[in-house]
C-alpha positions in Angstrom: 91.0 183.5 102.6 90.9 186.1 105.4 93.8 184.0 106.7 96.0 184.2 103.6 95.5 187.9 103.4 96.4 188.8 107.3 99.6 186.5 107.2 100.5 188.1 103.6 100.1 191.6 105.6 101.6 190.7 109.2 104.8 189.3 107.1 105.6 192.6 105.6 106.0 194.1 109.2 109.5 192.2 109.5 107.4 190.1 112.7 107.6 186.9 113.2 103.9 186.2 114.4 104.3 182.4 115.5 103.6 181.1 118.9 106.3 181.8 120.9 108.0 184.6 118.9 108.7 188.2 120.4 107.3 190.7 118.3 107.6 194.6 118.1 104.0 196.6 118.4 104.9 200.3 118.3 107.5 200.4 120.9 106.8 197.3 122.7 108.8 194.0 122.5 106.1 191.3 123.3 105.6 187.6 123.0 102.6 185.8 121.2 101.0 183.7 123.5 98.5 182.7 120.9 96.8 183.6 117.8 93.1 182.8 116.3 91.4 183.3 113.4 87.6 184.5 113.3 85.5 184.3 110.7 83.8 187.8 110.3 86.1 189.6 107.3 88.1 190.8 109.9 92.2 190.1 110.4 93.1 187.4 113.1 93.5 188.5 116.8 96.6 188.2 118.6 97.1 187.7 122.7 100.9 188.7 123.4 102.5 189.2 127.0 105.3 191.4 128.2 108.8 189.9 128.1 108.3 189.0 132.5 104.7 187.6 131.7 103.4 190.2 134.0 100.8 192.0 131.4 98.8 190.9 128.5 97.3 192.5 125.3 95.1 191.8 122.6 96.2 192.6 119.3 94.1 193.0 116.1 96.2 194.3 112.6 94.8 198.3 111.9 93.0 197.9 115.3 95.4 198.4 117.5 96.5 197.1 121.1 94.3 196.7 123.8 95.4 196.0 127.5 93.4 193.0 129.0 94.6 192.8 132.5 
């Protein structure tokens, strides 16, 4: 259920969030290097990378962006 909801909400950001897709977070252009769903009411949790692969970020929906290396 907490699935269904987060992809009904990601979808109306115009996004594409698949694996593999380049996706627009504020004014970043970054790709999803994967995507997982936990279990604790809250939305799913996104790790994208810069276009060049040289950075990587952890994304949660009305979290924000996080910087992980």
């Amino acid at each position: 259920m907490i699935t269904h909801y987060t992809q009904e909400r990601v979808t109306k950001t115009g996004n594409q969030w698949t694996v593999g897709s380049v996706v627009k977070v504020g004014f970043l252009k970054l790709r999803v290097e994967s995507a997982r769903a936990e279990k604790d009411g809250m939305p799913d949790i996104y790790t994208l990378t810069n276009l060049d692969g040289t950075r990587r970020y952890e994304f949660i929906p009305h979290n924000g962006l996080t910087r992980i290396n």
